[in-house]
N, C-alpha and C positions, 0 to 999 in steps of 0.2 A: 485259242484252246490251251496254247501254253503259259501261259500266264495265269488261266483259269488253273488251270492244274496244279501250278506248283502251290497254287494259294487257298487248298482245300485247309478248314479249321481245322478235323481232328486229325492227330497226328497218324492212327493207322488206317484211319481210311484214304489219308490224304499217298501214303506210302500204296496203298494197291490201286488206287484212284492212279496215279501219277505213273507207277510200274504200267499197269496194262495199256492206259492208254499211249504212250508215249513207243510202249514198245510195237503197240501195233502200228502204230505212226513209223515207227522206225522199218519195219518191216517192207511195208509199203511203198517208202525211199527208194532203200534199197535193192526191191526189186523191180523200180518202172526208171530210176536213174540214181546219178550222185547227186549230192545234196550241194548245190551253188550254192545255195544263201549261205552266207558267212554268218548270219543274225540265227538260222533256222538252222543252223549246224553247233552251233557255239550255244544258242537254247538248249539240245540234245544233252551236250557234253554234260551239261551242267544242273540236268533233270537225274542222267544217272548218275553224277557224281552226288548226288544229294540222297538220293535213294542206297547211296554205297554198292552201287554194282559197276566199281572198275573192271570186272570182265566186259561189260556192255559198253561201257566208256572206251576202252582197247581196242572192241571190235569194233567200233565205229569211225574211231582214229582209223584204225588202220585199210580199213574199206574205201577211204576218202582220199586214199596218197594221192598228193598230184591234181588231189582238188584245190581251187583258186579259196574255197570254202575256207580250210585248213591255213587261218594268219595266225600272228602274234596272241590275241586273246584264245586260241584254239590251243593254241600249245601249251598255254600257260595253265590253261584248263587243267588240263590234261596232267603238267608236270604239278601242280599243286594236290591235283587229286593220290597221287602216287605218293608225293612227301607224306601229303595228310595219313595214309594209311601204311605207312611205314616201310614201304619199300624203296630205300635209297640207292640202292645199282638201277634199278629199272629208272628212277626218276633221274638220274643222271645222266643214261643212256639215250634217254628222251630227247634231254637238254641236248646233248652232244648231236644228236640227229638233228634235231631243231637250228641247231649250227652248222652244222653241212650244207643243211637245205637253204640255206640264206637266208633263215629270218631274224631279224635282229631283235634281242629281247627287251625289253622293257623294264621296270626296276618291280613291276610288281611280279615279274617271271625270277626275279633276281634274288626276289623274298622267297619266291619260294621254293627254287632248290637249294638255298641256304642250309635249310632245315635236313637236308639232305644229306648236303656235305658233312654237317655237324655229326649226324647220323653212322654214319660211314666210319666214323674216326679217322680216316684218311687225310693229314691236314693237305694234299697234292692238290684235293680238289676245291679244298675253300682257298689255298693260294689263286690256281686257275680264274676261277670266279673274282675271286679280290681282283687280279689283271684287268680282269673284264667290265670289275666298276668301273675302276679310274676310267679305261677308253671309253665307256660312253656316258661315265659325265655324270653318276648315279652315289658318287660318294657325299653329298649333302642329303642326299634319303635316310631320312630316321627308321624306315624299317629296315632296312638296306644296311647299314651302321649296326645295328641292335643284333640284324645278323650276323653278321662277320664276329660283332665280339663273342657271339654264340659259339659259333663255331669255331675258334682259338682256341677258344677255354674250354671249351668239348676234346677237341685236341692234345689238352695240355700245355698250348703254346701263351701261357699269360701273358708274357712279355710284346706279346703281338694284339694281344687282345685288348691290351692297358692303351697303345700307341691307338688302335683305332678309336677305343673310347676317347681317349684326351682329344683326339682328335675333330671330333663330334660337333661342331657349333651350337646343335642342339637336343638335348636326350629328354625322353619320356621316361616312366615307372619303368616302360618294359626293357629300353634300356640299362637303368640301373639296375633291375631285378637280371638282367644277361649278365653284368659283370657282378654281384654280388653269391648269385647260384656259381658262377666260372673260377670263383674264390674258395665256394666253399667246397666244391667237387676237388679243389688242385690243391686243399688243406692252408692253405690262406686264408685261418679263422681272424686271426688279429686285424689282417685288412678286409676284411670282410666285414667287420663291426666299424670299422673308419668308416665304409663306405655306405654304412647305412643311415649312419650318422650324417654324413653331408647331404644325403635324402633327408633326414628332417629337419636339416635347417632351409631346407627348400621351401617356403610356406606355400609353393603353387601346386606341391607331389602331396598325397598322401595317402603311405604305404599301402599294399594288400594282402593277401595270404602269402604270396610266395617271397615277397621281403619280410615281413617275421617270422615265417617258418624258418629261414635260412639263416636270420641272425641269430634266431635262438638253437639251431642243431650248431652255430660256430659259437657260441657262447656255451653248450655243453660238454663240447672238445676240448675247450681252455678250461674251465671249469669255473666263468665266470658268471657264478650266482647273484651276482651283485646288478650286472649290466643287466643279467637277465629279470631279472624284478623290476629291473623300468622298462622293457620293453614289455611285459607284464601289462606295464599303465599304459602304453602305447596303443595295446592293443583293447582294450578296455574304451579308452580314448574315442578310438577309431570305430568301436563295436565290431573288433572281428570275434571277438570271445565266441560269439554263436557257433562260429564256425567249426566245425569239427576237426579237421586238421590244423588249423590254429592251437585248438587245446590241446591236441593231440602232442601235437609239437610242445607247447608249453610244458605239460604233465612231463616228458619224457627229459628236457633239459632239467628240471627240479628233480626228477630221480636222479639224473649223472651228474649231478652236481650235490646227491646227497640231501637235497631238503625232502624227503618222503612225504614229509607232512604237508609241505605246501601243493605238492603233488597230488595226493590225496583228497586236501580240500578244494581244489579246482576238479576233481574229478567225482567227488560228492556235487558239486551244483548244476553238473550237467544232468537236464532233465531229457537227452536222448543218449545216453550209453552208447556207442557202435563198439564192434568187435576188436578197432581199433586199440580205440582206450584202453579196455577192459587188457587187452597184448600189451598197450605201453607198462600199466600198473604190474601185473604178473612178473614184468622183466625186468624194472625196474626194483622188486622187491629183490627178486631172487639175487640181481649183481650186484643188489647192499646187502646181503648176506641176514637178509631179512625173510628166512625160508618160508617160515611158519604164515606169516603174512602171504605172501606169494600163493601158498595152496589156500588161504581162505580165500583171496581174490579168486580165485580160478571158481572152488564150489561157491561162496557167490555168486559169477561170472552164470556157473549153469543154474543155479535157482530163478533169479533174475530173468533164463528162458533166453539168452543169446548164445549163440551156439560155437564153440571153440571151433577155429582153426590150427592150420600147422604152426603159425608163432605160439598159439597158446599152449600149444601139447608142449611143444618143444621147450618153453621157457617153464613151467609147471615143472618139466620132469629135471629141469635144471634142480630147482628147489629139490625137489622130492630127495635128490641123490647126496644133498647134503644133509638132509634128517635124518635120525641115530636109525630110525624104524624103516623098514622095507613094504609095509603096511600103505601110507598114501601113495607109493610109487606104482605099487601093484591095483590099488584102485583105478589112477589113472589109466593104465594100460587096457583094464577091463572099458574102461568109457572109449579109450583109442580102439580097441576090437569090437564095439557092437558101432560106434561113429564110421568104421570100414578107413580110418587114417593110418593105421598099419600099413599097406604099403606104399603110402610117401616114404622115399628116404631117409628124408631129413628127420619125419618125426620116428623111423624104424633106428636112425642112429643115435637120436637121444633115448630111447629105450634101451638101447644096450649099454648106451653110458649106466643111466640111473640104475640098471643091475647091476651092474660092475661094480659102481662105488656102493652099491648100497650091501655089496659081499656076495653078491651070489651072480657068482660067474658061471653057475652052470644054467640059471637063468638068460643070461645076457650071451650065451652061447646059441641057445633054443633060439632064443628070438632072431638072432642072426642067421640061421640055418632057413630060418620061416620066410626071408626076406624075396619077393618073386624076382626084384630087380637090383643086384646088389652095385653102389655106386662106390665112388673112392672115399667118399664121407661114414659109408657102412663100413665099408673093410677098414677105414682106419679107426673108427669107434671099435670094433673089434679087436684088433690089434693094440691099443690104446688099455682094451682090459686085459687083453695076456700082459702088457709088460706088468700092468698096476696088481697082479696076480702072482707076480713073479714066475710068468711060464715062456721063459726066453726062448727052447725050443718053439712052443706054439707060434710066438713073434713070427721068428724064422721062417717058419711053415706057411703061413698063412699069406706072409710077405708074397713069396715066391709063386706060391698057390696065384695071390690077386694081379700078379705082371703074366702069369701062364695065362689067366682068364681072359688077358688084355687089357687090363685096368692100368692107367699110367699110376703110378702115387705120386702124393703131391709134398710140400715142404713136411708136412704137419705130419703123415706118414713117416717118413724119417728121422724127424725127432722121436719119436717111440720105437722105433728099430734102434739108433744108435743106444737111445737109454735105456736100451733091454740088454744091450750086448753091456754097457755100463755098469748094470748091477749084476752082472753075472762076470764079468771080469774077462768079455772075450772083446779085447780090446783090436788084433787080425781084423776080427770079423767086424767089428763096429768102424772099423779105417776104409775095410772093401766097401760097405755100404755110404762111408761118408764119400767116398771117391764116386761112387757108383751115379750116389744123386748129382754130383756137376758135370760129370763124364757120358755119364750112357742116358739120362734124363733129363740134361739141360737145366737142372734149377739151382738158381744161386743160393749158397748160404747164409739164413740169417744168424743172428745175436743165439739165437736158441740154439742154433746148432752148434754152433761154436761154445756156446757154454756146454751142452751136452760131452762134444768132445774132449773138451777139459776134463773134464766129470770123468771120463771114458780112461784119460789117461792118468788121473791123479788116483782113483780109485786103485788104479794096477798098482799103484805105489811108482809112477813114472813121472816124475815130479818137474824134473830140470828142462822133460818132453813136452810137457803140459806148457810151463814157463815161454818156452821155445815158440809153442805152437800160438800164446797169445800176440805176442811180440811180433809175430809174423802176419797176422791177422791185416786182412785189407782194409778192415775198417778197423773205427773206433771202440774196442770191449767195453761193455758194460760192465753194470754190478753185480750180474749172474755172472759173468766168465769168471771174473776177480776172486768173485763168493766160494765158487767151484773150483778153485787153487786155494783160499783160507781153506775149505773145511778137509782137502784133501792133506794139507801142509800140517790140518790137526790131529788128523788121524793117523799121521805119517812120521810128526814128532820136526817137522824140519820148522825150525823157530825163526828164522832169518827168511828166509823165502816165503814166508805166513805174516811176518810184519812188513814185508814188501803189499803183500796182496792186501794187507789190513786199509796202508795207509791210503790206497789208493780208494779206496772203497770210503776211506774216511772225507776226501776229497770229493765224491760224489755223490753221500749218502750221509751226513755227517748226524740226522738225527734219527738212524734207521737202529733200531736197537739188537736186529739180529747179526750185524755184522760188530757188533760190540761182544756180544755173545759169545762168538765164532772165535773172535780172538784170545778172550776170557779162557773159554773153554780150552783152548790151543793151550796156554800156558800151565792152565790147571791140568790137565794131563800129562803132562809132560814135568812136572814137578816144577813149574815157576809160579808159587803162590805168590807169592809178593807181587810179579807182576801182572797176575789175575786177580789181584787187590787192587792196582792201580785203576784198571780195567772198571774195574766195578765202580768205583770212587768216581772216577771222570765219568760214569753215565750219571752217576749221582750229579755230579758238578752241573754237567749240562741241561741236567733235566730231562734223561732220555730214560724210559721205562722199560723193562723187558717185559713182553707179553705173558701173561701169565698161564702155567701150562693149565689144562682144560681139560678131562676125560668123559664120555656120555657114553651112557649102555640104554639099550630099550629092557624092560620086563613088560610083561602082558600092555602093552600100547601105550604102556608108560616111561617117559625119559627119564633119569636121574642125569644130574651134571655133577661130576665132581673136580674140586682144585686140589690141586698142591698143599697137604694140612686141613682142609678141610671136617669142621667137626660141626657143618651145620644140619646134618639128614638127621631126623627123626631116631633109627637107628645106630646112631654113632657107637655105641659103647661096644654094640656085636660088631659091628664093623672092625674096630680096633682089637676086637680080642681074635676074628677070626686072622685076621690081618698078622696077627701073632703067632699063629698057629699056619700061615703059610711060611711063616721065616724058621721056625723050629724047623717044617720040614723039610722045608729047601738046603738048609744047613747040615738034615740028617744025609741029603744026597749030595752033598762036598759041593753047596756054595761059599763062596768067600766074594763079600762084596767087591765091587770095583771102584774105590771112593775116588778115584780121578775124575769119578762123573759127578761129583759133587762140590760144593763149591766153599764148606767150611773149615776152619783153618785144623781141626782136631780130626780123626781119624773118625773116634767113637759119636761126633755130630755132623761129621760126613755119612756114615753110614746110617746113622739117623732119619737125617732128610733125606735119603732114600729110601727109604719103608715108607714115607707117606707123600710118594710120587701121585698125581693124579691114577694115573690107568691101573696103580694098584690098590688103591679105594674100589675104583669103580669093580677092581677083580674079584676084591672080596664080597664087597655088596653082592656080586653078580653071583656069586657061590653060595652066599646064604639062603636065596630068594629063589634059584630055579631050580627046577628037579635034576636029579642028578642026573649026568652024561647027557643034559642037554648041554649045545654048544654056545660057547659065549662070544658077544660080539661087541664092542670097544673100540668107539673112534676118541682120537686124539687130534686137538691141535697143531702139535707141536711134532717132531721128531722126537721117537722115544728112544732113549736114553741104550747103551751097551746093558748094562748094568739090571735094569726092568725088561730087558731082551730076554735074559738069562732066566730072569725070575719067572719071566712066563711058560717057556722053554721046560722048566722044572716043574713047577706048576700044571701045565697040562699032561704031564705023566703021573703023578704023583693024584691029580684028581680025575684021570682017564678022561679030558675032556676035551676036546678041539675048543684051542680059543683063537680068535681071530683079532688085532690087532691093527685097525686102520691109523696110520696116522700122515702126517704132512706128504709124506712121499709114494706111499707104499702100501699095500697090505700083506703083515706078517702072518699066518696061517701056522698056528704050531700048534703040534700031534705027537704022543709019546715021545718027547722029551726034543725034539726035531723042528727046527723052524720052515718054511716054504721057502726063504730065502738065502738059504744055507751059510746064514751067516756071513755074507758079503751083501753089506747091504751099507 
């Protein structure tokens, strides 16, 4: 009967076929005696283990203590079923029972709380276990082997994981797919491609999904697009191409590697699309700064009739939040409220990103409020738009508000608390909070935070503190900390502690052309043209470009981009006449330019090239074209200038119009003659 049973064709009827009968079987047992046969008790286990009902398999185990039934293949049942459905204390606990009781296990019981241990992250118990090979003799078992290095490298422990492989007389694929996934989990991308490599000079292996998957996610961490286009042919080779996470995997190393196109064209030949892809291409667009792209994948994605998930909302509204228009972000949202994905977190906290940056915080406020379940990823997207809004109190509030609720915060939290207390100059208060996160929260600081507080104390004009406080640093500073002492040393006029932070930066960034900039500008401010000539010349020399500034406005759903000089829009000639006509007026309300923010050697072609800064094209355009006292909105590239501060500043009193000002850091919000960030910024 039991053999008939397990060996019904169809797969649901062989499931209620197998359940009833077996349970009534079991039934029966149970209540005329225990089950002797070790063969008719070890059949049982292994009817409900197949049927997935470890409650049946538990009661039956444990009905049977003390039965002769209950050996080595019973237990192992038993502890495989447990691994198999992911509960690693109970399958251990099993184990550990199973060795009290005196039964000595076998290597196939060995395999499989292996899985377990892995499971657990506990390396105590894959030690334990390892002990237990060697005593009985089990360490030339290939699955045995395969495990332990699982579990190392599950652990973290490579060095341990490396010694059992080498160790190995003989490895399988599943072998090398243990230590090359234990590579790329413990960021050992480099040897991760070594070792896939000695897999294909193996002519007896070859590969399968989970060895090119794993070469090609440590081929797009290095950002070797090269390696990656022959494993490409490998796979091709081999015919995994079919495979869906194969391509998936592929698509996504040619995004982070920046070939889109190749990306693209392996995700045009797939003639079964899954949701997957469709999330690789979205996110892929959006973190090559390829917005526009990103939202058509996505409404292609719903034409096509597959139906987004939370990656795809959430990568989408990535996009959305860098387009000039508030328009497709606000679509998405409406698709996220009838799909009922509003209250996932994750996509409730990229909602309130993409109103944040898209300007409208009172938007990105509502949606927060609306949230039923709010996690530390909400409240810090929230938090995340008061600073970017410059509402440092709000920060504050809201901080205190999320530790009252009982929400711990995490690293990423506290970088926008310190850099809110940064731009508003409450430097006390940005110290209590950086003390707070190692002290009363346990969490270490990274690169960020440390730059932050640079930022926090250079900003004050505490220069020599800033200095102090990298020097003391337990790690090694990056090019943000150094960056966040030039631009503080430039706004602060200190020229000798700004070519300290230069040079170092020159030493770790040597073709980054905004720390050439930084310096430039340092000197240029401060009246050393000449050597903000030098400056210029050696980017010249090297061949290093500065980026060129950028400004974009929407009118009725339409972009304009404008440069620096710019005289290629349709419009140019009103542009430049109204463009004239904000300079008279700003001049009638006692501006005098600030030519240190410019970079040519005469006064009168300093002040020049600032009248035809990007963001004040886009200003003028934007005054011509929309009705009056509507308000204007203006992202920038770059960090905008002292100088075009001012002019806006003047500008929105003088046109009664609230202009808003996003740029690299910040949104400026100025109103009768007033900025949002009260001029520390």
């Amino acid at each position: 009967m039991i053999p008939f049973s397990a060996a019904e064709s169809n797969p649901l009827g062989s499931y209620v076929h197998v359940h009833l009968v077996y349970h009534e079987l079991h039934a029966k047992l149970i209540t005329t005696t225990s089950i002797s046969s070790s063969a008719l008790f070890n059949s049982l286990l292994c009817c409900y283990s197949d049927c997935g009902r470890i409650d049946r398999t538990l009661l039956l185990f444990t009905s049977n203590s003390g039965s002769a039934s209950r050996n080595v293949v019973s237990w192992t049942s038993v502890i495989a079923q447990l691994s198999r459905f992911k509960k690693p204390l109970m399958t251990l606990e099993v184990f550990s029972e199973m060795r009290r009781n005196g039964v000595c296990p076998n290597e196939y019981t060995v395999s499989a709380v292996l899985p377990a241990c892995a499971e657990s992250k506990v390396i105590r118990h894959g030690e334990q276990v390892h002990c237990l090979v060697w005593k009985c003799g089990f360490g030339s078992d290939l699955f045995v082997g395969s495990g332990l290095v699982d579990v190392y490298a599950k652990c973290g422990e490579m060095g341990s994981a490396n010694k059992v492989f080498d160790e190995m007389s003989h490895k399988n694929l599943v072998t090398w797919n243990s230590m090359i996934v234990g590579c790329l989990r413990n960021k050992r991308f480099d040897f991760c491609i070594v070792l896939f490599k000695e897999v294909m000079r193996d002519e007896s292996m070859s590969p399968d999904q989970v060895t090119v998957s794993s070469v090609l996610s440590a081929c797009a961490h290095v950002g070797s697009a090269e390696f990656g286009r022959l494993v490409h042919g490998i796979i091709i080779k081999f015919g995994l191409l079919s495979l869906d996470y194969v391509r998936n995997s592929l698509m996504d190393m040619y995004c982070k590697c920046g070939l889109l196109d190749y990306a693209a064209r392996t995700f045009e030949i797939s003639s079964d699309k899954d949701v997957v892809g469709w999330n690789v291409m979205i996110r892929g667009c959006s973190f090559s700064y390829h917005f526009e792209e990103a939202y058509s994948y996505f409404n292609t994605m719903k034409r096509e009739g597959a139906s987004p998930d939370e990656s795809s909302y959430s990568s989408v509204l990535y996009a959305c939040a860098s387009l000039a228009t508030l328009n497709p972000g606000l679509l998405i949202h409406g698709h996220i409220i009838k799909s009922g994905f509003s209250k996932y977190p994750f996509v409730a906290s990229s909602l309130i990103t993409m109103h944040s940056k898209c300007g409208s915080f009172i938007n990105a406020s509502r949606t927060f409020r609306e949230i039923e379940t709010q996690n530390v990823v909400c409240w810090t997207a929230m938090i995340a738009a008061c600073q970017q809004h410059g509402h440092a109190e709000k920060v504050i509030e809201l901080f205190d508000e999320m530790v009252g609720d009982g929400i711990k915060p995490d690293d990423i939290t506290f970088i926008c608390v310190i850099s809110a207390c940064s731009h508003t100059g409450r430097v006390e208060e940005g110290y209590k909070y950086y003390n707070s996160m190692i002290h009363e929260h346990g969490l270490s600081p990274r690169l960020e935070h440390y730059a932050s507080m640079v930022d926090l104390l250079g900003r004050a004009g505490r220069l020599k503190e800033a200095r102090k406080f990298i020097l003391e640093m337990p790690i090694e500073p990056d090019s943000a900390v150094w960056g966040a002492l030039l631009g503080a040393c430039s706004n602060h006029g200190n020229i000798e502690m700004g070519k300290e932070a230069a040079a170092r930066l020159s030493d770790m960034e040597p073709n980054d052309p905004g720390n050439y900039v930084l310096l430039s500008n340092m000197y240029a401010r401060n009246g050393k043209l000449k050597e903000a000539d030098q400056v210029r010349r050696l980017m010249g020399t090297k061949g290093v470009k500065k980026d060129p500034g950028c400004s974009w406005v929407d009118v009725k759903n339409s972009t304009y981009v404008f440069t620096a000089h710019d005289r290629s829009h349709p419009r140019t000639d009103e542009i430049y006449e109204m463009l004239q006509k904000i300079e008279e007026l700003v001049k009638k309300k006692g501006y005098v330019a600030e030519t240190r923010h410019a970079m040519n050697d005469s006064d009168a072609y300093k002040e020049q090239s600032l009248w035809v800064h990007s963001e004040r094209l886009a200003l003028a355009f934007a005054l011509l074209v929309l009705p009056c006292g509507a308000p204007i909105q203006i992202k920038k590239n770059l960090r905008t200038c002292g100088d075009c501060h001012t002019v806006m500043k003047l500008a929105s009193e003088i046109f009664d119009r609230e202009i808003i000002v996003r740029d690299v850091n910040r949104f400026h919000k100025f109103a009768n003659g007033l900025c949002s960030c009260k001029d520390y910024w």
